[in-house]
VEXVEXDREN-437918 format. One record per residue: residue in one letter; residue number from 0; x, y, z of N, C-alpha, C, O, CB in turn. Coordinates in pm, whole numbers. Glycine has a CB too. Layout:
// VEXVEXDREN-437918
> mike  vexkol  n_xx  n_yy  n_zz  ca_xx  ca_yy  ca_zz  c_xx  c_yy  c_zz  o_xx  o_yy  o_zz  cb_xx  cb_yy  cb_zz
> a  NUM  X  Y  Z  X  Y  Z  X  Y  Z  X  Y  Z  X  Y  Z
...
This chain:
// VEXVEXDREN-437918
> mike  vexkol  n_xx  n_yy  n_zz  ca_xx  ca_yy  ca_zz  c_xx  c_yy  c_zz  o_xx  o_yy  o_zz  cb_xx  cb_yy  cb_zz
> x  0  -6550  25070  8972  -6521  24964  9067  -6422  24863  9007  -6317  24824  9058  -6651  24893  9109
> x  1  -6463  24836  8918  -6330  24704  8841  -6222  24825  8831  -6116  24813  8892  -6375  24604  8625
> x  2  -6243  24916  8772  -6103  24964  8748  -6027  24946  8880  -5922  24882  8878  -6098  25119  8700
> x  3  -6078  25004  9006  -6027  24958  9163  -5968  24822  9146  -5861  24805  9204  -6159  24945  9285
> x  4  -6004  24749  9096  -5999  24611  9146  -5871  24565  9065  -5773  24512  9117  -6143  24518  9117
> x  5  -5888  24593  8927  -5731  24634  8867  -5599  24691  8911  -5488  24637  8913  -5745  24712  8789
> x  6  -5632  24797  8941  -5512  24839  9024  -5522  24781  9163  -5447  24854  9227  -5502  24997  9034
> x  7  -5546  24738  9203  -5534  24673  9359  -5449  24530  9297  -5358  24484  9366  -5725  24633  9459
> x  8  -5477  24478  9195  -5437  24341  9162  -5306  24396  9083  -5247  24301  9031  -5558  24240  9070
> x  9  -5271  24470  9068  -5142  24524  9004  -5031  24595  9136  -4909  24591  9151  -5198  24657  8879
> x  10  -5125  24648  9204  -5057  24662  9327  -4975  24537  9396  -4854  24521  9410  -5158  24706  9415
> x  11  -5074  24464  9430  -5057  24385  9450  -4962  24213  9391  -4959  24101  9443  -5145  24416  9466
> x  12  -4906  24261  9283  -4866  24164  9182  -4746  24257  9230  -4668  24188  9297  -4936  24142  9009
> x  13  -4708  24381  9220  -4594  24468  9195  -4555  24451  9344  -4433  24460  9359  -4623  24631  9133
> x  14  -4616  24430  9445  -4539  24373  9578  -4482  24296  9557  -4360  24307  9542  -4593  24328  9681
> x  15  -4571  24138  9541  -4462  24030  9545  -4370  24001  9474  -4321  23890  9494  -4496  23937  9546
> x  16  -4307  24092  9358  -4213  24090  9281  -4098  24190  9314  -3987  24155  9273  -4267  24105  9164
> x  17  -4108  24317  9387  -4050  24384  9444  -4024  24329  9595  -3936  24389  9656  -4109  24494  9423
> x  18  -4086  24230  9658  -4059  24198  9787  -3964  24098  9809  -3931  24054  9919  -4167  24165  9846
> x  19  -3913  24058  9684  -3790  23929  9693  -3821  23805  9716  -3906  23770  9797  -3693  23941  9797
> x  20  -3751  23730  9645  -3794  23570  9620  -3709  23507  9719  -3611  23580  9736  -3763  23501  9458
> x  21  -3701  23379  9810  -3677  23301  9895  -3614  23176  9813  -3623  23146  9695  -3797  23281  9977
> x  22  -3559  23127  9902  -3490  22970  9844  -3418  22881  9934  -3383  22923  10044  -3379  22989  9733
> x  23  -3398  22788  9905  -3287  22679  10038  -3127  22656  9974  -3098  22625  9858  -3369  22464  10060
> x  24  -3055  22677  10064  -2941  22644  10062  -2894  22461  10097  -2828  22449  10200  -2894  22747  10155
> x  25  -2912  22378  10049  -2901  22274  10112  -2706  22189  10074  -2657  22168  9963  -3054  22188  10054
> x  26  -2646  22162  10205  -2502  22132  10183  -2516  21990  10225  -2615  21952  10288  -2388  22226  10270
> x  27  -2389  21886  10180  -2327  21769  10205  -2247  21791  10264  -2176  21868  10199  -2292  21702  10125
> x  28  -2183  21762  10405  -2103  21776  10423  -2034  21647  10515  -2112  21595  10594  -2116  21890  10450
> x  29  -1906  21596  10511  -1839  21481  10602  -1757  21574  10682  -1723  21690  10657  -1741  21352  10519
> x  30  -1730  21486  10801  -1670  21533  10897  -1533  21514  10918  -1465  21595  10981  -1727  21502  10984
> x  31  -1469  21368  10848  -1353  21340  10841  -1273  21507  10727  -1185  21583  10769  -1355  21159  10772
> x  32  -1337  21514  10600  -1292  21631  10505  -1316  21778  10587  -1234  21868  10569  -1390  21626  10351
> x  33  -1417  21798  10668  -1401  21911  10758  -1269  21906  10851  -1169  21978  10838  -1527  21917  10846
> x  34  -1292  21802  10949  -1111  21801  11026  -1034  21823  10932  -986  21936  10937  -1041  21655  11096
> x  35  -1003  21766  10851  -883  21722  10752  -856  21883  10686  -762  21961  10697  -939  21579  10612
> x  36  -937  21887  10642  -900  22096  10602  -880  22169  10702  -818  22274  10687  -1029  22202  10535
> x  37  -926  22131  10819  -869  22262  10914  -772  22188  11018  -727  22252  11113  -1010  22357  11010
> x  38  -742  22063  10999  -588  22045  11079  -467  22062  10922  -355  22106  10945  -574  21830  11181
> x  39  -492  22036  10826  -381  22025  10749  -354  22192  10689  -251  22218  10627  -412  21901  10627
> x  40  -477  22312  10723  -454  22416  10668  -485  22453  10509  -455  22552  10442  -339  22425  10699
> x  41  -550  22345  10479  -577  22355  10310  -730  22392  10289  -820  22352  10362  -545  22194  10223
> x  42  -747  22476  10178  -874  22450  10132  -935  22374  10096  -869  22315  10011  -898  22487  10079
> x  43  -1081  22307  10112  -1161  22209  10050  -1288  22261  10006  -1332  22372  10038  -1181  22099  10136
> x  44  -1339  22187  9939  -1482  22236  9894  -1607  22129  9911  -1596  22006  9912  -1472  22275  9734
> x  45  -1697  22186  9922  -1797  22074  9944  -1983  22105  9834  -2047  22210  9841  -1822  22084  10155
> x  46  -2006  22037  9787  -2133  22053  9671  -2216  22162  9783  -2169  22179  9896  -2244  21864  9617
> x  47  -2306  22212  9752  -2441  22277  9805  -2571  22318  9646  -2564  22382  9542  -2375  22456  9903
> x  48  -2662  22244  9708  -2771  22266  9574  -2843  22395  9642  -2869  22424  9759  -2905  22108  9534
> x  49  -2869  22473  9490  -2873  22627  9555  -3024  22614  9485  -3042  22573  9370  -2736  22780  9495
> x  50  -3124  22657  9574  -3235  22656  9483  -3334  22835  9481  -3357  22890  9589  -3339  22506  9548
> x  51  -3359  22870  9408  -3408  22992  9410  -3612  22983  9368  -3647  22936  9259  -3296  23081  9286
> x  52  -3695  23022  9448  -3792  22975  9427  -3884  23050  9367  -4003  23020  9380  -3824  22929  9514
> x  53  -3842  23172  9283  -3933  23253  9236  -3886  23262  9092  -3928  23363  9034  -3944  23384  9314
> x  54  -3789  23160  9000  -3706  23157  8911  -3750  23014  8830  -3712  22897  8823  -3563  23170  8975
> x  55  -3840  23089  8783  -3844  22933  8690  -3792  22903  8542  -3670  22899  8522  -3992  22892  8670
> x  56  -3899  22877  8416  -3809  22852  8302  -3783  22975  8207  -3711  22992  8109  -3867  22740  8221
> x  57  -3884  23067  8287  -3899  23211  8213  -3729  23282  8209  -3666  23337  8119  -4027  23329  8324
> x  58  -3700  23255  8328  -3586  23334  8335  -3461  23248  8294  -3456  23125  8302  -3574  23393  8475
> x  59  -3333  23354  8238  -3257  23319  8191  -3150  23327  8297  -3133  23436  8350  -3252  23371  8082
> x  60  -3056  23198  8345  -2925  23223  8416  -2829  23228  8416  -2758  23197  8511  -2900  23195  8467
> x  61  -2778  23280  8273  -2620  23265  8281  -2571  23399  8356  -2451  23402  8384  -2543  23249  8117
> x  62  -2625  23478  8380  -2563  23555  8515  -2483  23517  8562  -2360  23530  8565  -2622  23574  8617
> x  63  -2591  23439  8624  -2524  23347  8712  -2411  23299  8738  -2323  23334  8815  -2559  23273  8706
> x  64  -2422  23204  8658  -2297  23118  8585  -2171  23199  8527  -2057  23156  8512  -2357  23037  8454
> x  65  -2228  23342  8495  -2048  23396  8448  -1990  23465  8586  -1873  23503  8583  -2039  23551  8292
> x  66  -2068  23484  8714  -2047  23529  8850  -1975  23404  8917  -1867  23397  8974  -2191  23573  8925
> x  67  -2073  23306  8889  -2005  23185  8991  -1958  23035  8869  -2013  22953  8795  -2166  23121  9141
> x  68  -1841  23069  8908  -1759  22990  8841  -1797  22825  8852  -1810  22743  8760  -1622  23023  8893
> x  69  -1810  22811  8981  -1837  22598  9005  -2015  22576  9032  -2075  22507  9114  -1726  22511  9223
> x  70  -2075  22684  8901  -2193  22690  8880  -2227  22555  8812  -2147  22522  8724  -2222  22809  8811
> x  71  -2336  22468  8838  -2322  22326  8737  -2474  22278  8734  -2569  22321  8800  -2207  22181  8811
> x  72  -2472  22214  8673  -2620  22085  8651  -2778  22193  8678  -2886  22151  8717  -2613  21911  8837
> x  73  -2745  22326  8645  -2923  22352  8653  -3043  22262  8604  -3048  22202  8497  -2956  22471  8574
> x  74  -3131  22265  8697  -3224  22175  8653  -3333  22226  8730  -3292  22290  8827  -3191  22025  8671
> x  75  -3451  22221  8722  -3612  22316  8765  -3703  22191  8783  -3751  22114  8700  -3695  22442  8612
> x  76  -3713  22197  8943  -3756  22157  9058  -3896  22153  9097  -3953  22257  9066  -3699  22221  9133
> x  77  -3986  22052  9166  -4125  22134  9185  -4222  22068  9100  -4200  21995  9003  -4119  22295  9142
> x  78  -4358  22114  9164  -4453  22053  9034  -4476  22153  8936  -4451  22273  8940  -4605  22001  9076
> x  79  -4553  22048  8803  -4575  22110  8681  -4624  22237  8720  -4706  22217  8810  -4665  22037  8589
> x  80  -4612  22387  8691  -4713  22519  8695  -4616  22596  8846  -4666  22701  8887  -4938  22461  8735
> x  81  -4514  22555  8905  -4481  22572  9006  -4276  22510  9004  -4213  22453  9093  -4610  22493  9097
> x  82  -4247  22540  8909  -4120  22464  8928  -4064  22612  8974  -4121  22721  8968  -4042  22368  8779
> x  83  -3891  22568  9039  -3836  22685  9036  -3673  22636  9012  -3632  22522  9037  -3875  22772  9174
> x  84  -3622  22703  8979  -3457  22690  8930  -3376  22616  9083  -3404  22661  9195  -3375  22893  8884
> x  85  -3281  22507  9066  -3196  22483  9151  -3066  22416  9070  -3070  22349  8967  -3262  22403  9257
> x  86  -2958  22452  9143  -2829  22432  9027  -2732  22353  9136  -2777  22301  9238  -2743  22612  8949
> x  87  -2586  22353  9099  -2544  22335  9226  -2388  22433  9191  -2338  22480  9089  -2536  22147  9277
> x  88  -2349  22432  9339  -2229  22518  9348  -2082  22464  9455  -2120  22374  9529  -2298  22662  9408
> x  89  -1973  22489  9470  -1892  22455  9520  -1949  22587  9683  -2009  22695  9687  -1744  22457  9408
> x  90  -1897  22512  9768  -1889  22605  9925  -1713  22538  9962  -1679  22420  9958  -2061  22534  10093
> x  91  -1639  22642  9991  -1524  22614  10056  -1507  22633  10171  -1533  22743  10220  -1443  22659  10016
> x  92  -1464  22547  10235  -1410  22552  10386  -1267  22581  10418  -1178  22496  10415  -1431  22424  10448
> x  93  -1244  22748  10459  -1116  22799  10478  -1100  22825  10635  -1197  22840  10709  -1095  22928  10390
> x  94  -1004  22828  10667  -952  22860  10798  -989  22993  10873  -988  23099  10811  -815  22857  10784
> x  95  -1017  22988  10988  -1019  23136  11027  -899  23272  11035  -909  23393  11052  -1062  23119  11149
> x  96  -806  23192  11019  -729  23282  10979  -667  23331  10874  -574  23411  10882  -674  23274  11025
> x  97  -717  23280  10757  -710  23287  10635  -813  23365  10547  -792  23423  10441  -702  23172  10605
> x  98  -935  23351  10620  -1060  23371  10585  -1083  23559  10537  -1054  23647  10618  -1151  23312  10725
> x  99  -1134  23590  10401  -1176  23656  10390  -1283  23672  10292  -1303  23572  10222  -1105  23702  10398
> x  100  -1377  23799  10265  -1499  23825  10166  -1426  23893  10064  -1363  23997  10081  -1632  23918  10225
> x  101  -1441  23814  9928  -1377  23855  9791  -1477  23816  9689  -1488  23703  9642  -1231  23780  9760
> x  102  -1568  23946  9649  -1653  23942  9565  -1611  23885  9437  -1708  23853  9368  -1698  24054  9558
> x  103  -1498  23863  9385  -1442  23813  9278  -1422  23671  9276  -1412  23606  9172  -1334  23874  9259
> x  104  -1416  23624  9394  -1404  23480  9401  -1449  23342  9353  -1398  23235  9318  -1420  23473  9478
> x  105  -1622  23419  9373  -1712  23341  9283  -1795  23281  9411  -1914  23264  9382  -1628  23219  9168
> x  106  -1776  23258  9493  -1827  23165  9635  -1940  23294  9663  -1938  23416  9648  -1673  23127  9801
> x  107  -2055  23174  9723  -2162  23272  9706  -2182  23217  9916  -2244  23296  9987  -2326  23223  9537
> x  108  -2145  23132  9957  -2117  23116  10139  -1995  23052  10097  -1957  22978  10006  -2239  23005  10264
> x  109  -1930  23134  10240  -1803  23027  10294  -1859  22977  10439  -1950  23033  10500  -1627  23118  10318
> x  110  -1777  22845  10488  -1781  22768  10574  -1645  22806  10642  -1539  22797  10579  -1807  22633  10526
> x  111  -1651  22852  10781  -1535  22925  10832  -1500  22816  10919  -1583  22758  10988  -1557  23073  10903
> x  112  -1350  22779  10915  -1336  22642  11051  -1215  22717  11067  -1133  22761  10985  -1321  22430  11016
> x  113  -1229  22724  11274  -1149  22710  11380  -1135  22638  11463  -1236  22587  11511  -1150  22772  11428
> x  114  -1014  22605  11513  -942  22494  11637  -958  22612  11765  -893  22714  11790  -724  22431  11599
> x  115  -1056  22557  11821  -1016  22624  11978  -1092  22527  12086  -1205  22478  12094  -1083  22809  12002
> x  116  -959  22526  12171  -1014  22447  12305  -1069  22291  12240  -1022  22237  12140  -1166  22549  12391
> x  117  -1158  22249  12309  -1159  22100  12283  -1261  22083  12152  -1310  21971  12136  -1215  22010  12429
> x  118  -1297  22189  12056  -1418  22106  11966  -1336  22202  11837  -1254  22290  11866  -1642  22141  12011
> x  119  -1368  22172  11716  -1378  22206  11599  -1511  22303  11569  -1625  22259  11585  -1371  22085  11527
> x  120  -1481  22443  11522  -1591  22507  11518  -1630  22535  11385  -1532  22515  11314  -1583  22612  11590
> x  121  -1770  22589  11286  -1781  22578  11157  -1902  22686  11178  -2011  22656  11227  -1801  22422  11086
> x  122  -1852  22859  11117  -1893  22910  11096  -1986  22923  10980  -1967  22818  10919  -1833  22949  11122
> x  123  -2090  23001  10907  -2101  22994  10765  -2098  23189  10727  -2075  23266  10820  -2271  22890  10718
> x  124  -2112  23219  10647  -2088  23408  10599  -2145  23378  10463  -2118  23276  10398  -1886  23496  10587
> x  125  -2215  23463  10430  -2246  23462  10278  -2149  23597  10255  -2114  23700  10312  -2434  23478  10228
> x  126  -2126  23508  10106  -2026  23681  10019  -2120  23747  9953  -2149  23717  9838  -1886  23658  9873
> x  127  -2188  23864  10031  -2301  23945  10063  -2245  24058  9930  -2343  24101  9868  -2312  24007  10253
> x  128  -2122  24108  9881  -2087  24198  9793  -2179  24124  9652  -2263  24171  9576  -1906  24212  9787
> x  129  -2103  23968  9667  -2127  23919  9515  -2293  23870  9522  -2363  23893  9423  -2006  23769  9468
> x  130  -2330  23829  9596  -2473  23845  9648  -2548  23959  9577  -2608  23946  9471  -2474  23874  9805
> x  131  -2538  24052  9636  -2520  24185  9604  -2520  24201  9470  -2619  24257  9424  -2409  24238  9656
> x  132  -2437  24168  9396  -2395  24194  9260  -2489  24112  9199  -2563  24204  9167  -2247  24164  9222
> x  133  -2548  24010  9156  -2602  23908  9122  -2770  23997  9154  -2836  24029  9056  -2541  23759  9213
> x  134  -2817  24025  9283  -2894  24122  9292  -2965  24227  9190  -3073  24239  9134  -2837  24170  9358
> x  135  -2852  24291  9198  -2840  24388  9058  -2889  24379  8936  -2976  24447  8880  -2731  24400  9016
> x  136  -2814  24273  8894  -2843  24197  8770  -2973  24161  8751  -3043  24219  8667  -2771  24082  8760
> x  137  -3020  24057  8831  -3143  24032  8864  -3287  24154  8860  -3380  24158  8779  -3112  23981  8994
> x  138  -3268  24222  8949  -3327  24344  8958  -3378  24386  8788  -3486  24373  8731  -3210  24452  9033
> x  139  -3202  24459  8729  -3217  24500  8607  -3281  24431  8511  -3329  24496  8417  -3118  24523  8568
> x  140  -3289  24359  8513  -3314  24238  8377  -3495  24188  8390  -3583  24193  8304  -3181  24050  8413
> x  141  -3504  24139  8542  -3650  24103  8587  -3721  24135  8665  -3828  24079  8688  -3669  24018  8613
> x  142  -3659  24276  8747  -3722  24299  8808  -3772  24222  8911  -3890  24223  8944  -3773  24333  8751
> x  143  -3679  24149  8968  -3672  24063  9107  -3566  24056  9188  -3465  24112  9146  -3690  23937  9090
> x  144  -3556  23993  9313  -3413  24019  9393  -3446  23880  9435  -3548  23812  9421  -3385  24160  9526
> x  145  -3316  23854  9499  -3303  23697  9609  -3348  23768  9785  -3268  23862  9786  -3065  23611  9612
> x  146  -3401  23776  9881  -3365  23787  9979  -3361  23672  10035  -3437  23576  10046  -3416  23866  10028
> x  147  -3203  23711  10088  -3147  23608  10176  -3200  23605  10332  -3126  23558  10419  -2995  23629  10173
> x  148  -3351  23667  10371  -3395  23636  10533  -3485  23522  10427  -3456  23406  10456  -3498  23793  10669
> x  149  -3571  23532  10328  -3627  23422  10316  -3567  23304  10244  -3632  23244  10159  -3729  23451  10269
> x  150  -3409  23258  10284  -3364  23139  10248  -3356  23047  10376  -3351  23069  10497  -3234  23157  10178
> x  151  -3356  22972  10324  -3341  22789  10426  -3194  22777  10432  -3136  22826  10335  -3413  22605  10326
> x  152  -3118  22720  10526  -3020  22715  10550  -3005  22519  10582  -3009  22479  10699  -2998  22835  10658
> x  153  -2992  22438  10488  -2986  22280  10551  -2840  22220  10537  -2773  22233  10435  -3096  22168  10462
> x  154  -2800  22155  10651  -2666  22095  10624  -2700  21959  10713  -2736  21947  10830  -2519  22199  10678
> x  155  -2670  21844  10587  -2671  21747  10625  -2524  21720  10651  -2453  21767  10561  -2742  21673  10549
> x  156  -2459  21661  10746  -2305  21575  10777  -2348  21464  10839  -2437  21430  10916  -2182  21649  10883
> x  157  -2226  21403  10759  -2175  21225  10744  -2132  21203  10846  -2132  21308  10909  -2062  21169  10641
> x  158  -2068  21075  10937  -1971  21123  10995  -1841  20985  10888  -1867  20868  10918  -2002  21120  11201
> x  159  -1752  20998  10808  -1717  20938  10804  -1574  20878  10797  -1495  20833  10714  -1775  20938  10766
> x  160  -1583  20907  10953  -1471  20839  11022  -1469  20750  11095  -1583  20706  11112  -1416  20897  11079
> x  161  -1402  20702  11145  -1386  20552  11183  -1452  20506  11317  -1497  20397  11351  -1234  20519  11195
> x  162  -1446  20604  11370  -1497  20596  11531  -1565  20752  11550  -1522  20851  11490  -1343  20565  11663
> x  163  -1697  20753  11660  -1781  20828  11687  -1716  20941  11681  -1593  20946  11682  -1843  20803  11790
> x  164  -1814  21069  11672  -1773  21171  11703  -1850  21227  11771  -1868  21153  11868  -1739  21229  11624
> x  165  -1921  21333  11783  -1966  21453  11909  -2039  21590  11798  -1999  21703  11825  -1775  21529  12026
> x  166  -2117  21578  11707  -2178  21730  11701  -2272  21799  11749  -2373  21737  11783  -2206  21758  11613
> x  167  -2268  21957  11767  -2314  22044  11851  -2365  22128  11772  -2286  22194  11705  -2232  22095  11937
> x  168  -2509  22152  11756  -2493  22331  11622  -2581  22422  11779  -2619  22388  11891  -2671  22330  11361
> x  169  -2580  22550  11693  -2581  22650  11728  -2714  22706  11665  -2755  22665  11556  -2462  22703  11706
> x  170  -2775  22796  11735  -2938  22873  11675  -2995  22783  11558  -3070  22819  11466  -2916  23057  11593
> x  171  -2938  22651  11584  -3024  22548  11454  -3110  22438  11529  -3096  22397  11645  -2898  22447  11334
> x  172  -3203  22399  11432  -3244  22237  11479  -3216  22162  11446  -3269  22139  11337  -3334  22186  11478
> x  173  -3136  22074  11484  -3080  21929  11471  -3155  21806  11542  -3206  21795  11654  -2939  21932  11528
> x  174  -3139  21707  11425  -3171  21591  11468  -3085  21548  11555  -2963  21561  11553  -3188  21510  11378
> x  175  -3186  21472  11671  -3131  21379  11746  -3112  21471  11908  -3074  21430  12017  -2984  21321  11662
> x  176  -3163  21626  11856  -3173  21712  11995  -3285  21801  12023  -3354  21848  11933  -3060  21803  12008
> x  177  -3307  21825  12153  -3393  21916  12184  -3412  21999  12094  -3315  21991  12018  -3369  21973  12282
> x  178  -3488  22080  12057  -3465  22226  11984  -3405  22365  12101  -3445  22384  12216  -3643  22275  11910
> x  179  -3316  22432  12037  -3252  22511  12142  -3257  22648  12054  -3235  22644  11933  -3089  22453  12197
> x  180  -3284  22752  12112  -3235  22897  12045  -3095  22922  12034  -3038  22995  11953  -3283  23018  12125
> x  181  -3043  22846  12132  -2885  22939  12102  -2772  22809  12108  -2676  22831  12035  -2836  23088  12263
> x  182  -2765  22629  12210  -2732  22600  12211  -2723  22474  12207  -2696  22434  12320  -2719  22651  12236
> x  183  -2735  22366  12113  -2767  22259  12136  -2692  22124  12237  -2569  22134  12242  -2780  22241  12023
> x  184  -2736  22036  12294  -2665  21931  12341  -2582  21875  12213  -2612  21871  12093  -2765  21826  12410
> x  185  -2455  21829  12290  -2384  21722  12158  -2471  21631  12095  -2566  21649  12171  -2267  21617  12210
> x  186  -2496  21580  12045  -2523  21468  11961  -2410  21368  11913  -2321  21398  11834  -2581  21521  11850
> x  187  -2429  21232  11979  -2345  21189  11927  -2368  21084  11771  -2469  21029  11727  -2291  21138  12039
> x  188  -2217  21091  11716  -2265  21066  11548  -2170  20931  11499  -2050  20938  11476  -2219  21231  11426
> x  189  -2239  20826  11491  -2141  20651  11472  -2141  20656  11364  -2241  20676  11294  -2195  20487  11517
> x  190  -1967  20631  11304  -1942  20565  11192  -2049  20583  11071  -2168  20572  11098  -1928  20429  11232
> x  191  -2009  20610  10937  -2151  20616  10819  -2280  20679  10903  -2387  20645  10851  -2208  20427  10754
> x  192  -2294  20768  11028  -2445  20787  11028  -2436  20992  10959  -2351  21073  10923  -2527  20748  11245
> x  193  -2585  20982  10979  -2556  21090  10897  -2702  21230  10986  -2814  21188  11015  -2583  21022  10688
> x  194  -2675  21325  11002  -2749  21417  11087  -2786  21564  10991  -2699  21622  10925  -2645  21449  11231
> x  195  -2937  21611  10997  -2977  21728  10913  -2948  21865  10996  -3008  21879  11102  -3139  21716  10872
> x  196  -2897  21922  10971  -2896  22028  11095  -2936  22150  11006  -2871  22173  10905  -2731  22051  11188
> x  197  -3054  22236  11045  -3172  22314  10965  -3148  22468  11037  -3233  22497  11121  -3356  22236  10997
> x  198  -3077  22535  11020  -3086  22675  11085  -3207  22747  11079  -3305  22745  11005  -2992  22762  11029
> x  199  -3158  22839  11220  -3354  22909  11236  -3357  23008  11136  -3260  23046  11070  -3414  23009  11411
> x  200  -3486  23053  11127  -3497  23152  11088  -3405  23295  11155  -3381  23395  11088  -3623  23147  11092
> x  201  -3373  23280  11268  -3344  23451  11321  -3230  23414  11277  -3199  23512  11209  -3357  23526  11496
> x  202  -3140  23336  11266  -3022  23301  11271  -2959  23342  11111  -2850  23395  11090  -3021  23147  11320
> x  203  -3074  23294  10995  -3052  23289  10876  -3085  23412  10839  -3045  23444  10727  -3107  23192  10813
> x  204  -3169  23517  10920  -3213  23648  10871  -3103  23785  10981  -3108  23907  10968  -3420  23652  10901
> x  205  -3026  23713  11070  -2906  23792  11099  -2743  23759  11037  -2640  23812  11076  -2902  23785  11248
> x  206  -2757  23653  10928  -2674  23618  10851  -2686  23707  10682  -2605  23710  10589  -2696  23463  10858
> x  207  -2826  23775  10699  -2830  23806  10570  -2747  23946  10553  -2718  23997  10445  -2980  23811  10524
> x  208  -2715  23997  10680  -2585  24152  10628  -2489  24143  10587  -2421  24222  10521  -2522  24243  10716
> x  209  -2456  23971  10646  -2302  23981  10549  -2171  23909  10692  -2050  23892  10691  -2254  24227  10489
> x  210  -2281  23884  10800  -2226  23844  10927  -2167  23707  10936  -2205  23619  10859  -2326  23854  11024
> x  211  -2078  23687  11024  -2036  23532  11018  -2107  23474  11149  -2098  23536  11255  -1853  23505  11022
> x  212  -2187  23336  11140  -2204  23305  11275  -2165  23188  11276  -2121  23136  11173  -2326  23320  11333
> x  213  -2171  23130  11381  -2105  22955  11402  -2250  22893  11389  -2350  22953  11428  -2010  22902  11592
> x  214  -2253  22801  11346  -2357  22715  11296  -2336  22573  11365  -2441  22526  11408  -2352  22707  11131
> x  215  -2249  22512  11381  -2194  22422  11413  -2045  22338  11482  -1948  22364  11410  -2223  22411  11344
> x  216  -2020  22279  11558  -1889  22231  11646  -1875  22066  11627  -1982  22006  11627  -1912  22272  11830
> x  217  -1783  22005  11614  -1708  21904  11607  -1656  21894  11733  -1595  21993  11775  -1619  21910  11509
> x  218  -1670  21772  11822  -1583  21791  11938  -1491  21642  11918  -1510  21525  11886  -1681  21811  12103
> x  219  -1346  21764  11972  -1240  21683  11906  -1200  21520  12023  -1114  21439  11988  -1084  21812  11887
C-alpha cells in the first residue's frame, strides 16, 4: 500500500513539472510614445516585467539572458517558501508593415501598431520560435517548460498627452468598462490618467501559437 502511495505521489509530482509553469506579462505603456512610433514610422520600446512562476532560486537564468538581449534587474518575487523569478525586458512597437517574427532578435512579444480609419490599433504576437527555443533549454536542463495559455497578459497605459483621448481593447477587461468578450466601449482617458487593461484568458491561450491579435485601439 505505501509503495502505491509513492508512486501515485511521484506520478503525481512528474505531472506538475511536465505540465508547464504559468506567469504574467505585465507592460507600461504611454499613449503619446505609441502615436509617436506609428505616425513617425520608427521603432520604440517599452519596459514589460516578465515573471515566470514555477522558477525560483533553484534555477539558474542566464539562458535567458544570452537569448534576450534587454534582459535586466532579475529579482524573485512572492513570499518566503514561494518566490518565483521576475526580470524585466524591452517590448517594441513596430509598424504593421514592417512587422515581422525573427527568432534572433531577442524580443520575446511584439506590439504591432496600425493607422486605419479613425483609431490607432495595437496588436500583441509573441516570438513563439524564440519562445520555443528558450523552451528547449528549459526542458533540457530542468525539466520544465513556460506555457504560454497559463500566462497573464496586463497592460497598464498612461495617457500622456495633453488633451483626452478614447481607448478601446479587445477580448480584454478594462477598467472603466463593462466586461465584453470581443468588444469593449471606448473609455475615455484625461491627461496623466492611467487604465489596466487585463486580457482574457481565451484570448491569451489563442495567442499562445504564435498568432497576432489586436488587444487594443487609440481613437485618433
Amino acid at each position: 500500500m505505501k509503495k502505491k502511495i509513492r508512486i501515485l505521489i511521484l506520478l503525481l509530482a512528474a505531472s506538475l513539472v511536465f505540465a508547464g509553469c504559468g506567469g504574467e506579462f505585465n507592460m507600461e505603456l504611454s499613449t503619446g510614445a505609441l502615436v509617436s512610433s506609428l505616425e513617425s514610422g520608427k521603432t520604440s520600446s517599452f519596459k514589460m516585467a516578465v515573471q515566470i512562476h514555477s522558477m525560483d532560486e533553484t534555477y539558474a537564468y542566464d539562458f535567458i539572458r544570452e537569448k534576450v538581449p534587454s534582459f535586466s534587474n532579475p529579482r524573485y518575487v512572492g513570499e518566503e517558501g514561494s518566490k518565483c523569478l521576475e526580470f524585466d525586458v524591452l517590448v517594441p512597437v513596430v509598424s504593421e508593415k514592417k512587422h515581422k517574427v525573427d527568432a534572433g532578435d531577442g524580443n520575446l512579444l511584439y506590439i504591432i501598431a496600425s493607422d486605419k480609419g479613425s483609431e490607432y490599433g495595437f496588436s500583441l504576437q509573441y516570438n513563439k520560435s524564440l519562445i520555443d527555443a528558450l523552451n528547449a533549454i528549459a526542458d533540457e536542463q530542468y525539466s520544465f517548460t513556460a506555457n504560454l495559455d497559463d500566462f497573464a497578459i496586463l497592460i497598464a497605459v498612461t495617457n500622456n498627452r495633453k488633451s483626452e483621448c478614447r481607448v478601446k481593447g479587445f477580448s480584454c477587461y478594462i477598467e472603466g468598462a463593462d466586461p465584453s468578450p470581443f468588444e469593449s466601449e471606448e473609455v475615455p482617458l484625461a491627461p496623466g490618467e492611467k487604465l489596466v487593461i487585463k486580457m482574457s484568458e481565451v484570448f491569451c491561450g489563442a495567442m499562445a501559437n504564435g498568432s497576432a491579435y489586436k488587444a487594443f485601439s487609440i481613437a485618433k
